[in-house]
N, C-alpha and C positions, 0 to 999 in steps of 0.2 A: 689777350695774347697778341705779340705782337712779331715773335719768331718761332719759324715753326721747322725743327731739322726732321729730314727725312733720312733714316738708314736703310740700307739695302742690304742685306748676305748673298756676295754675286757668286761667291760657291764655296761648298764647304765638302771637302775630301779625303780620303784616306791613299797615300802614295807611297806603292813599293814595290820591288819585282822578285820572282820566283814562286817558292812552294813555303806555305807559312810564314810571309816574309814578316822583318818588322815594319811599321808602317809608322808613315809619318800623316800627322792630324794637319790638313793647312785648311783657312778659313781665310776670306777676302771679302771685302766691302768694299762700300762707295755709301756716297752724306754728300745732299743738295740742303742748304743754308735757305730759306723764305722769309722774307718780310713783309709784315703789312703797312701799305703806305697811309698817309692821311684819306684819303679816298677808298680806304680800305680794300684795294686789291694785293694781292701777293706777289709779290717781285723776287725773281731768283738773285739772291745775295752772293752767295757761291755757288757754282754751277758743281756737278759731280767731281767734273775733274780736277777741282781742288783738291780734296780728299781722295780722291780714287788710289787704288793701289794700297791701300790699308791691307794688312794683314797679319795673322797673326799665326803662328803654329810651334810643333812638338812633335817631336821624337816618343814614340811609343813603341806599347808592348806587339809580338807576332798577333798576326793575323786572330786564330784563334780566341787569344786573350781578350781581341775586343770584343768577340761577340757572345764571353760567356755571360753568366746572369744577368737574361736580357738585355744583351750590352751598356749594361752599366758604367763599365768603364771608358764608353765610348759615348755616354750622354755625360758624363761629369768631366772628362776630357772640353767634350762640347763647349759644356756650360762656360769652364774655366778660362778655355777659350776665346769665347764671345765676351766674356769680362774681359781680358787683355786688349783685346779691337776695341771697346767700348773706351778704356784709356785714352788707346791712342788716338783716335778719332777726339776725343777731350782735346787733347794736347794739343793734336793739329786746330782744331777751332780757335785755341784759345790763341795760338801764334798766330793763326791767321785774321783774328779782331785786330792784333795789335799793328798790324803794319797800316 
């Protein structure tokens, strides 16, 4: 192994105001890049702040909604979620090898 990415989930939230409001899912990361040299120590490639500010989110159902059947629909929001960040966090890497 010769690269090793580190991801972070630096918060993952539900945000809205009032009484059963609807809420919106946001999720944010950060991804530090390592490589190992000939000497096989790990050198930071990308520092976080390349990546930083990743995020990904969604407009969802009231309050309520998420937390029926054992909030189900707020671990599959999740899920779908952290798929999307995992994209773009790709996308950013792969722009960020090319320069």
């Amino acid at each position: 192994m010769t690269t090793l990415i580190r991801v972070s989930v630096t918060s993952v939230e539900l945000a809205g105001a009032g009484v059963n409001p609807s809420l919106t899912l946001r999720i944010a990361g950060s991804v530090s890049v390592f490589e190992r040299g000939a000497d096989s120590t790990w050198r930071l490639r990308y520092p976080p702040g390349v990546v930083r500010g990743l995020s990904s989110s969604s407009d969802g159902p009231k309050f309520l909604r998420w937390a029926e059947d054992d909030a189900r629909v707020f671990r599959q929001k999740v899920a779908d979620e952290l798929h999307d960040l995992a994209a773009k966090i790709t996308t950013r890497l792969m722009e960020e090898s090319r320069r």
